[in-house]
N, C-alpha and C positions, 0 to 999 in steps of 0.2 A: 820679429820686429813689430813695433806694436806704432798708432796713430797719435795723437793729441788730437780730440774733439770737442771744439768749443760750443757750448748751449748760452743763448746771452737771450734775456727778455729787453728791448728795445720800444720804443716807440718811434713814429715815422719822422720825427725830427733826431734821431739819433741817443736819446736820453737811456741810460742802463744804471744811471743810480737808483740805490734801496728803490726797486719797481714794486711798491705797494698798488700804485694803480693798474696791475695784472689782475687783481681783485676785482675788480668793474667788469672783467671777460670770464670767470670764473674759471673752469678746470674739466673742460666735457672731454667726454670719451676718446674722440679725435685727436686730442693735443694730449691727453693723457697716454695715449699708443705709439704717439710719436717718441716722446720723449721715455718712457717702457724703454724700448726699442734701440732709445740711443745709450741710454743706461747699460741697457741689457749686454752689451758686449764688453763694458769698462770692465779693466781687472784692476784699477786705482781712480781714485780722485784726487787731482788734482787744482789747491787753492792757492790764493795769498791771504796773508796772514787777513787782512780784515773783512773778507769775506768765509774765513775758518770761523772766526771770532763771531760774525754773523750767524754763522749758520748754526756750529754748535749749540748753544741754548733754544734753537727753534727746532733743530730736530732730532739731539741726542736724548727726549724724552719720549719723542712720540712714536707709537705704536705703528703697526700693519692695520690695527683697525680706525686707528685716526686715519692715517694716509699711505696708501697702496706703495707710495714711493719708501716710509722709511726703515723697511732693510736694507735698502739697497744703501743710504748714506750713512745707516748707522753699522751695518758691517763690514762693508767696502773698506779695505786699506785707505784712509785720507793719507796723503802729502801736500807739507804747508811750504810754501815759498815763503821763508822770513829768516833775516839777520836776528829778530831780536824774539823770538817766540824758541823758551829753551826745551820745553816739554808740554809736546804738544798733545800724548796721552792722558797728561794730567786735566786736561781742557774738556778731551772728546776721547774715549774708546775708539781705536782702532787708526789712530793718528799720529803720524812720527812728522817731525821737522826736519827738513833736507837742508837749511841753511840758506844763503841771502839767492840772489838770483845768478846762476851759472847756465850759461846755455848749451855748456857740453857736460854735465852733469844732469840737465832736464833729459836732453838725447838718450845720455848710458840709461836714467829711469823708464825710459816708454820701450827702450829697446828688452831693460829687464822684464821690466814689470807686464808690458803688453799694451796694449789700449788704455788710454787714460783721460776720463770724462772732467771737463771744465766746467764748472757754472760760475756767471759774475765774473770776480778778479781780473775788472779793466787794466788795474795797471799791469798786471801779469800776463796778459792777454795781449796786451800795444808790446810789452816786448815780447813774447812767445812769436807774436807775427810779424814785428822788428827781425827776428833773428830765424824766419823762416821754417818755425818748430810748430805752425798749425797744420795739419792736414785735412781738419774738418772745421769751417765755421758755420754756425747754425744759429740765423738770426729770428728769432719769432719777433715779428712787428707788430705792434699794436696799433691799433687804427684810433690813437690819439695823439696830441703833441702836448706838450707840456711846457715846453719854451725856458726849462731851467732843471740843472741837474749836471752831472759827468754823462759824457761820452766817449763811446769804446773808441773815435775814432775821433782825437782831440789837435791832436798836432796838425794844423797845417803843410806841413813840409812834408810828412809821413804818406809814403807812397804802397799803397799791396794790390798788385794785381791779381782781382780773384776769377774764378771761370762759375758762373752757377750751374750747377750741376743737380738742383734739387728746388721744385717749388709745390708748394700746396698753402690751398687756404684751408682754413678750419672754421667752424661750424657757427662762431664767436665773430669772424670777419679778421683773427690774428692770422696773420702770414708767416709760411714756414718758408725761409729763404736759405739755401744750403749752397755753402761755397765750396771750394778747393783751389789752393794755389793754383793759380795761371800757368799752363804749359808753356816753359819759355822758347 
């Protein structure tokens, strides 16, 4: 039986769109081991369609010697959450389309596949944690606000009790804050 573990870069106002100002903290060793680490146990990645669409042209080029991270996304099994994305090989090497969002169809995948690493894909993410299918979230905070943007945690009415289970600062002043569903 395998987890869903979500990786979201944030700032302290909640912001997780296109985080270009991740850039401003740069990529030190510390937060580079971390995320190693959480990689390191995924047997899938798991997207939605417009952070697949993101990610592919940024890192189905780049090499082991540009960045330590892209074997891991360029050989890594991807699965895309999307109704309308029909070939998702054709996009990115090593990615198939599982079809619109089912949440006893995500279950059968984590249970097949094993562990399966999330980056981005807020709206995939409000319902993964809608439907009680995270077992790991992992917020890096950035010690900025931005005051515009999506946030992972948009709806008002939307309720997830999480327990922290995991904190560290890194070397930058980014916070690693790691949740797990709330023992009920």
């Amino acid at each position: 039986m395998g987890a869903i573990k979500v990786h979201e870069f944030t700032t302290v106002d909640g912001v997780v769109d296109v985080p270009m100002w991740t850039a401003d903290y740069g990529f030190p060793d510390d937060l580079s081991a971390t995320i190693g680490a959480l990689t390191g146990s995924a047997k899938g990645i798991l997207l939605g369609r417009r952070t697949f669409e993101m990610f592919a042209p940024a890192w189905s080029t780049r090499t082991v010697e540009q960045d330590p991270g892209a074997p891991f996304f360029n050989d890594t099994t991807k699965y895309v959450v999307s109704s309308t994305l029909a070939d998702a090989e054709a996009v990115w090497r090593n990615s198939t389309a599982v079809g619109g969002y089912d949440p006893d169809r995500l279950r059968a995948l984590k249970d097949d596949v094993g562990d399966l690493y999330v980056s981005g894909s807020a709206t995939l993410v409000r319902a993964l944690l809608a439907d009680g299918l995270v077992d790991e979230l992992r917020l890096l905070v950035h010690p900025i606000v931005v005051g515009h943007g999506a946030r992972l945690f948009e709806d008002p009415a939307a309720t997830h009790a999480l327990e922290l289970v995991g904190n560290e600062a890194f070397s930058t002043g980014v916070l690693n804050l790691t949740y797990a569903p709330a023992a009920e």
